[in-house]
C-alpha positions, 0 to 999 in steps of 0.5 A, a space after each residue: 356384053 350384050 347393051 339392049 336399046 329401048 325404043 324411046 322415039 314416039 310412035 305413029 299411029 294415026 296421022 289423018 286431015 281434012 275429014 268428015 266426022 258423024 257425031 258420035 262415031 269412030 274417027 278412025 276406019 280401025 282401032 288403035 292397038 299399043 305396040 309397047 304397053 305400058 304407053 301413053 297416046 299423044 292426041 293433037 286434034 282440031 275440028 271446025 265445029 264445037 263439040 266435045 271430043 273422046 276416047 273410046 277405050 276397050 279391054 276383053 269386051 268391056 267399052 269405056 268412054 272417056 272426055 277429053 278437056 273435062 268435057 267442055 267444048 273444044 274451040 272450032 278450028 282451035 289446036 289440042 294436045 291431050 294424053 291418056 294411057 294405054 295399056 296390054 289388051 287396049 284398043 283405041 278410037 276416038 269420037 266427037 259429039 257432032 257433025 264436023 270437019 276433022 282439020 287434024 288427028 295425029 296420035 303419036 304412041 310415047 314408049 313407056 310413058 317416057 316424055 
């Protein structure tokens, strides 16, 4: 008998520290793909400026913006954890609304969801 073990550790897939960000721009130099679909990212962001951080989500051409945190402002230099889920097809990146320092973006892929 053949057991088959599911991956269930968390997956990196962007660890970056201490950048400059333009308002309304890719965070990250390439888009995120899912390596296991369905799955959900785990963002934990902090900038040093007050702004509104979000998701960029694109499937076959078709680009959707999402806010993060109802989009309110996040506090400067505060820590947020936030999830969305990811799906075959999807790629990810990740904007904020002003001009800031990047303190920290980790995005960890969780393996079906599973938390």
């Amino acid at each position: 008998m053949v057991t088959k073990r599911i991956q269930l550790e968390p997956l990196e897939k962007a660890n970056e520290h201490n950048t400059a960000e333009t308002a309304d721009t890719n965070i990250l130099a390439s888009d995120l793909s899912p390596t296991n679909t369905p799955c959900l990212f785990r963002v934990m962001v902090a900038f040093n400026t007050t702004g509104i951080f979000k998701v960029l989500t694109i499937k076959d051409f078709n680009t959707q913006l999402g806010y993060f945190n109802n989009g309110a402002n996040l506090v400067a230099d505060a820590l947020y954890i936030f999830d969305h889920l990811v799906h075959d097809g999807d790629t990810i990146n990740y904007w904020y609304s002003v001009n800031a320092q990047l303190t920290v973006l980790r995005v960890q892929e969780i393996v079906a969801g599973v938390q």
